[in-house]
C-alpha positions in Angstrom: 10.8 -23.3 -43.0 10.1 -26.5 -41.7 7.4 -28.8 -42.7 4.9 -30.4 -40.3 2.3 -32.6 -41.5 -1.2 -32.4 -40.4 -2.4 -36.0 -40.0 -6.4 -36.4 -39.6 -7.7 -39.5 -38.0 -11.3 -38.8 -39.7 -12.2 -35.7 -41.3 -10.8 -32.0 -41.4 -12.8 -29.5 -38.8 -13.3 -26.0 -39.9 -11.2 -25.2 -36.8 -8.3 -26.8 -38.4 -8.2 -25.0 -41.7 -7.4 -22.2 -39.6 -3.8 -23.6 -38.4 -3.2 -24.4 -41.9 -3.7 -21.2 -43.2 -2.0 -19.4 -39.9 0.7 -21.7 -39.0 3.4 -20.9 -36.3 5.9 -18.9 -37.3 9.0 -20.8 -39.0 6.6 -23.9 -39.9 4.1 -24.9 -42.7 1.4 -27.3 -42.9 1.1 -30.0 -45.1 -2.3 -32.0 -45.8 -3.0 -35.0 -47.8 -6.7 -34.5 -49.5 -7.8 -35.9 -52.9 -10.4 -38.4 -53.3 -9.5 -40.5 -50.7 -9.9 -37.2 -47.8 -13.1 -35.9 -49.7 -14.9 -39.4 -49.5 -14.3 -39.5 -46.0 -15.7 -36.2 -45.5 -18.9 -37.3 -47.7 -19.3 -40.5 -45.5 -19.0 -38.4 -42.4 -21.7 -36.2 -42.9 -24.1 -38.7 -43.9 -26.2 -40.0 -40.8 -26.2 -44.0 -42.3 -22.4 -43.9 -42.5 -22.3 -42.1 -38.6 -25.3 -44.9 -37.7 -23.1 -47.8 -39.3 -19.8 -46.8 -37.9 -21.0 -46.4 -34.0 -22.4 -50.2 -34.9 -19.1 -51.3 -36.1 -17.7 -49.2 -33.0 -19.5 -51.2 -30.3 -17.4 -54.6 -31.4 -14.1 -53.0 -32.8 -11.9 -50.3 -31.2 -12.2 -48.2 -34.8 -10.3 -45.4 -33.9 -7.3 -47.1 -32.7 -8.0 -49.8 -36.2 -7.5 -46.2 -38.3 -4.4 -44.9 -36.6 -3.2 -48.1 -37.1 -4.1 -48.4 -41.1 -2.5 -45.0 -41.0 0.8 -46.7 -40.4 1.0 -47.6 -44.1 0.9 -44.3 -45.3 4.2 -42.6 -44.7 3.8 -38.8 -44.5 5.0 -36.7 -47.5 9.4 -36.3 -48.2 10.7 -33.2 -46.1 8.4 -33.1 -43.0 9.5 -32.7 -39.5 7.0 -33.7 -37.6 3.7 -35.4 -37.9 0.7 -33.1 -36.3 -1.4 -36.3 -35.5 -5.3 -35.3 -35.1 -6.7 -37.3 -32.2 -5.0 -40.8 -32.8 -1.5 -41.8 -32.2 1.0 -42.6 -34.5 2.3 -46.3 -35.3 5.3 -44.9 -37.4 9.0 -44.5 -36.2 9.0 -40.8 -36.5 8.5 -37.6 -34.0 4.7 -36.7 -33.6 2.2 -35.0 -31.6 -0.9 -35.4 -30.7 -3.9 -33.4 -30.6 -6.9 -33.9 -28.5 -9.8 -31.8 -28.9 -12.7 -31.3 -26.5 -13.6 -35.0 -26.6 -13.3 -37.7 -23.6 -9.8 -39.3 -24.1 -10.9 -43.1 -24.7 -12.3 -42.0 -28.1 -8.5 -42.5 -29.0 -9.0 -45.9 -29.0 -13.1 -46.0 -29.8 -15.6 -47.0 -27.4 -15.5 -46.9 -24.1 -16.0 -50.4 -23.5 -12.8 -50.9 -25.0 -10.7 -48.6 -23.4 -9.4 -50.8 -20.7 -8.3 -53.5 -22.9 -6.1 -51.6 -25.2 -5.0 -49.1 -22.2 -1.5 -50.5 -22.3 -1.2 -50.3 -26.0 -2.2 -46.5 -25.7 -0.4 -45.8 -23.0 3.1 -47.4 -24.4 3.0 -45.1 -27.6 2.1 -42.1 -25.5 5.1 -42.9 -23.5 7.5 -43.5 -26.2 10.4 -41.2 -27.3 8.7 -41.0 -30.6 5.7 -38.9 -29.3 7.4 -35.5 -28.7 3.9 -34.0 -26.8 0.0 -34.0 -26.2 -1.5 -30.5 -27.0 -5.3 -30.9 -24.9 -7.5 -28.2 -25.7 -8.7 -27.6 -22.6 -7.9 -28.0 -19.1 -10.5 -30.3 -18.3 -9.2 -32.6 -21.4 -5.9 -32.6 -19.6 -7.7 -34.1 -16.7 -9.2 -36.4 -18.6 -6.6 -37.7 -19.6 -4.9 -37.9 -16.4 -8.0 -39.4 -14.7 -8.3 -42.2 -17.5 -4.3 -42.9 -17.8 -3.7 -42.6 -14.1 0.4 -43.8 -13.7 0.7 -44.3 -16.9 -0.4 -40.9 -17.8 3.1 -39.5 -19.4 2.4 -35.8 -16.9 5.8 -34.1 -18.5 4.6 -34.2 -22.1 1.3 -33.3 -21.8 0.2 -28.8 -22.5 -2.9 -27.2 -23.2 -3.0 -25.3 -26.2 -6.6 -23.4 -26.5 -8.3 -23.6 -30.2 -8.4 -20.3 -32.1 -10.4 -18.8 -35.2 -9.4 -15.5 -36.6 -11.1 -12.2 -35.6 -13.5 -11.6 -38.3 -13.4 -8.7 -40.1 -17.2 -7.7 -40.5 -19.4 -4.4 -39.9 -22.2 -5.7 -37.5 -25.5 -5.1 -38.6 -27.6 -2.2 -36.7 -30.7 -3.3 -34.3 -33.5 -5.1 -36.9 -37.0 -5.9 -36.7 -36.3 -9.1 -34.6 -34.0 -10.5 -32.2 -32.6 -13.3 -33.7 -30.7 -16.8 -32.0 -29.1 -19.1 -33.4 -28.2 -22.3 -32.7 -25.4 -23.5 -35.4 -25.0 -27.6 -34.3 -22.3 -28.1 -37.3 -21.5 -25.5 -40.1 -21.2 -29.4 -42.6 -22.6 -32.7 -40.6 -25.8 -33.6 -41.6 -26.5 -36.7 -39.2 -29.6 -35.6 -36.9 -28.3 -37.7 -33.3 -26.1 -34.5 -32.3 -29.1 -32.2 -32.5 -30.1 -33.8 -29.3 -26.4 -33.6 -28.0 -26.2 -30.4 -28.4 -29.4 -29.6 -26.9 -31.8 -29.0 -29.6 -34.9 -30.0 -27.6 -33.7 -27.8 -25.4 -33.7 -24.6 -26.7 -37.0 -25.5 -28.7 -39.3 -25.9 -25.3 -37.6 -22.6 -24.2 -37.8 -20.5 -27.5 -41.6 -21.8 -27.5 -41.8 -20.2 -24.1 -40.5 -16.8 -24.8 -42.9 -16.2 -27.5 -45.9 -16.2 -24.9 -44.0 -13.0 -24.0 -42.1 -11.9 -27.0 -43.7 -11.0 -30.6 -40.0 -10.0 -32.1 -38.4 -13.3 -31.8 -36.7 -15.7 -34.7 -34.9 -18.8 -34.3 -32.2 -19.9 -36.9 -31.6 -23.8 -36.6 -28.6 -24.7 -38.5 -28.7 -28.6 -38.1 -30.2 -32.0 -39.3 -32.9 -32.1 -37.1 -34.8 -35.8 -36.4 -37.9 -36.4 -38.1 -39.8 -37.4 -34.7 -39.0 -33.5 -33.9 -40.2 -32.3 -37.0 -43.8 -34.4 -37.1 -44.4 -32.0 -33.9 -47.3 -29.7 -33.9 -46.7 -26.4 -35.7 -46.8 -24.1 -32.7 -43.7 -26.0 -31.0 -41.7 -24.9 -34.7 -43.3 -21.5 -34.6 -40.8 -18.4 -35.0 -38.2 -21.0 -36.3 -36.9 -21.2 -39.4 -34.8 -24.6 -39.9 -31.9 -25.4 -42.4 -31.1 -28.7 -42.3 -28.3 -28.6 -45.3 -24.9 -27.6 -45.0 -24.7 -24.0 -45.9 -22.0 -22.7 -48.2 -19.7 -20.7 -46.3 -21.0 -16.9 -47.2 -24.5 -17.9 -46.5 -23.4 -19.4 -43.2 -21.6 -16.2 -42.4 -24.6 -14.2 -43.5 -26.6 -15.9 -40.5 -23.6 -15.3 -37.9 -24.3 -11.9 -38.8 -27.6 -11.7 -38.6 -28.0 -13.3 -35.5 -27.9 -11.3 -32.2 -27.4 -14.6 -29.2 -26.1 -17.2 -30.1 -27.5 -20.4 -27.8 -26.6 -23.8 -27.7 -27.4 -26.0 -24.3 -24.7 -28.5 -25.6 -24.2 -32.0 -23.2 -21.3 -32.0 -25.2 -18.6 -29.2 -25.0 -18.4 -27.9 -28.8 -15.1 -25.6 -28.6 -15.5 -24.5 -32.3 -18.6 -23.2 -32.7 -18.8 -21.4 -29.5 -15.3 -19.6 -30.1 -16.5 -19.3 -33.9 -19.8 -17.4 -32.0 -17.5 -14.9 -30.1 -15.8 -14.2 -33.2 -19.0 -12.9 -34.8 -19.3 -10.8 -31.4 -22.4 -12.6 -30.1 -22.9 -13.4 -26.0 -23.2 -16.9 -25.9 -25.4 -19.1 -23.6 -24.5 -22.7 -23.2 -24.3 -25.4 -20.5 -21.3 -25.5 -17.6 -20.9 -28.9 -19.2 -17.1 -30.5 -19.6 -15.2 -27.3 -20.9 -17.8 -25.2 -21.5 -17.1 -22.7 -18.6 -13.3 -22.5 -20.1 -14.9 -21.0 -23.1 -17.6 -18.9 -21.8 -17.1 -17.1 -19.1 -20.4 -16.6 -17.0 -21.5 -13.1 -16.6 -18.7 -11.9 -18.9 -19.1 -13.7 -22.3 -22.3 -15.0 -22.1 -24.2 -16.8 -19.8 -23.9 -20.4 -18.4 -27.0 -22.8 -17.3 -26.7 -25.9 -14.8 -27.3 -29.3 -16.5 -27.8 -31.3 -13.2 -28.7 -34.3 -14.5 -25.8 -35.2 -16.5 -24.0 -35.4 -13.1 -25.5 -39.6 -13.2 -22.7 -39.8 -16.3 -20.2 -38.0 -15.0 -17.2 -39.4 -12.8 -14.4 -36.6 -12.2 -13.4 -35.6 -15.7 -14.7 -38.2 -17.0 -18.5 -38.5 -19.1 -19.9 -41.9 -19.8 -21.0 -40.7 -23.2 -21.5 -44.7 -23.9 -24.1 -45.7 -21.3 -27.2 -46.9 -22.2 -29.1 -44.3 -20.6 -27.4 -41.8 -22.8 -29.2 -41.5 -25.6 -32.6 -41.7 -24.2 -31.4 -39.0 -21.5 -30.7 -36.5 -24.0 -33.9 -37.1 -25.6 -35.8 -36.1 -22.8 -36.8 -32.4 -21.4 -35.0 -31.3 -18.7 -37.7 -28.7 -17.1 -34.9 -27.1 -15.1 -32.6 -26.3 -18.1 -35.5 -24.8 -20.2 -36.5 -22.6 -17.1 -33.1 -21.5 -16.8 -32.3 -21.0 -20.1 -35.1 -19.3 -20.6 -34.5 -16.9 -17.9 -31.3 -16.1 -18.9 -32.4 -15.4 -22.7 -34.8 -13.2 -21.5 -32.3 -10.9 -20.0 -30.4 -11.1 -23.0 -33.6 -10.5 -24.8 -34.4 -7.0 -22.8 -30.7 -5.6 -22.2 -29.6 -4.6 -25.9 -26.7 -2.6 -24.3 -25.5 -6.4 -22.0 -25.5 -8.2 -25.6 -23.3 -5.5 -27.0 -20.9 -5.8 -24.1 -20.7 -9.1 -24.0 -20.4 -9.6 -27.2 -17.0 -6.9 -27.4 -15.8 -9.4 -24.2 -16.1 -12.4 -26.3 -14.5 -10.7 -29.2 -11.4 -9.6 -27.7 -10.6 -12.9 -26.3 -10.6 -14.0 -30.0 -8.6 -11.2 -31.1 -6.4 -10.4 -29.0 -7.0 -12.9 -25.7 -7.1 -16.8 -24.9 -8.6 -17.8 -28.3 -6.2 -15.8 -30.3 -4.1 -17.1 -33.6 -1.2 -15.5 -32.0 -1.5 -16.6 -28.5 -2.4 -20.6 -30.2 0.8 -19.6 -32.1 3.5 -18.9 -29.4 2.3 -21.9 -27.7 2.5 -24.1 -30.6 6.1 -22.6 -32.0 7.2 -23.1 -28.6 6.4 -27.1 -28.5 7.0 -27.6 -32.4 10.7 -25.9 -31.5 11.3 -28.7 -28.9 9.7 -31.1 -30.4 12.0 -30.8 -34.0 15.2 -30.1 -31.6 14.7 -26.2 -33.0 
């Protein structure tokens, strides 16, 4: 059994805990926690400590700054490899790295200072030390590419897609309402990523389907901004809202009592829309980034157009850092409510559609591209080369 140790640049993701407690076969996970891992994961959620670090951010390259700290804390004795969590490793020792559905530059922090510590990324991706780069999508491979260019080390670099385990759960039969959810973060409480992942969004369109619809419930699960919740009443009618992090059994509670599960992300949130399928919900989202990797239009769950986003993006790459940003996804996009709208509304009237699509989605967690064994075979294969096995 060999030992590889899990190295987090930031925080543990739900997603993670599943590789720790399904590892490849032949290996085991190791994973520092204590005081030290469960501040971090306090400061994380907490939308001053998100607010103060994107400050910090804009004049130092933080993430590159905490791999580098990292460098003084050798991992525990026995391990093989380091399993490095989106940062690279200073150490003298056999790693890989991880990228999840994120632009690459966030390696190093901001975009503004990606190009000036380029060469220092590139160099330890290059060196003999860093055994591969498991992307977790295909469009984060050409990210990657795109950003790194020549230096882009092509030979070590695989896509490995995220996986949760099938859930073992009776689905509840057909209630008194149709219910969607929209699940921005099962433990961040910080309310700027309800607008990333399209909050405002799927409010103006949930308000619209209750002109036609009496049987309708939406289940926010996020932090959302107070400038949202100072809106008149009938914009937050037929929602209920949880703002705090929900222990895991009533979280699951809601998967299961949810029937679509919608989130217009900017953003392309690989977790909780594989988590969704898991539950065996048909998912509508955005054909944003990765998002049609995930959900497969007609077949999964619905994708809409987000036209607009196309002023940030440049091949692979989203400028997630422009100014414009953040007022952008502030704003109502009248084309994505219509169309989201339109597509929850056949959702809405084809009971039998939500059932198959949810099956679809299902199967590609149990048994398809989002399964623990077809993330294991993949990962056994590059752990094997990577500790000479």
């Amino acid at each position: 059994m060999k030992l590889v140790y899990f190295e987090p640049s930031w925080y543990v993701r739900t997603i993670d805990s599943f590789l720790f407690q399904h590892p490849p076969s032949g290996y085991r996970f190791v994973v520092t926690g204590g005081p030290r891992q469960r501040l971090l994961d306090k400061a994380k959620s907490i939308s001053i400590a998100h607010q103060l670090e994107h400050g910090l951010g804009w004049f130092l390259p933080l993430n590159l700054a905490r791999a580098w700290l990292e460098k003084f804390r050798p991992p525990p004795p026995g391990v093989a490899l380091t399993h490095a969590y989106f940062h690279v490793v200073f150490r003298p020792e056999p790693w890989v790295l991880e990228l999840p559905c994120e632009q690459p530059h966030l390696l190093i922090g901001l975009e503004r200072h990606f190009h000036t510590w380029k060469p220092l990324l590139s160099r330890y991706l290059r060196s003999p030390f860093c055994k591969a780069i498991i992307c977790r999508a295909e469009a984060v491979k050409g990210a990657l590419l795109q950003r790194l260019g020549e230096e882009a080390p092509r030979e070590k670099i695989q896509v490995v897609y995220g996986a949760v385990p099938a859930r073992d759960f009776i689905k509840e039969g057909p209630g008194d309402k149709i219910r969607l959810l929209f699940i921005n973060s099962a433990h961040l409480t910080f309310p700027e990523a309800f607008y990333s992942k399209g909050g405002l969004i799927v409010l103006a369109a949930f308000r619209r389907l209750l002109a036609r619809y009496d049987n309708l419930e939406l289940v926010i699960r996020s932090k959302v901004p107070p400038k949202v919740l100072q809106q008149r009443g009938d914009l937050l009618k037929g929602v209920r809202i949880i703002q705090n992090p929900l222990p895991w059994p009533e979280l699951e509670r809601e998967w299961l009592r949810a029937d679509i599960f919608v989130m217009p992300s900017y953003v392309t949130p690989d977790a909780t829309l594989i988590e969704a399928m898991s539950y065996q919900l048909p998912v509508v989202t955005t054909d944003v980034w990765a998002n049609p990797e995930i959900v497969a239009d007609g077949r999964t769950g619905f994708l809409i157009s987000a036209p607009s986003l196309r002023r940030f993006t440049e091949g692979y790459t989203i400028h997630f850092d422009n100014r414009d940003w953040v007022e952008h996804i502030k704003s109502i996009d009248l084309q994505m409510i219509q169309d989201l709208e339109e597509k929850l509304r056949v959702l809405i009237d084809n009971e039998e559609m939500r059932r198959r699509m949810g099956e679809a989605g299902r199967y590609e967690v149990e048994r398809g591209r989002f399964s623990i064994q077809r993330r294991n075979e993949n990962l056994k294969r590059i752990f094997d080369d990577a500790t000479g096995g």
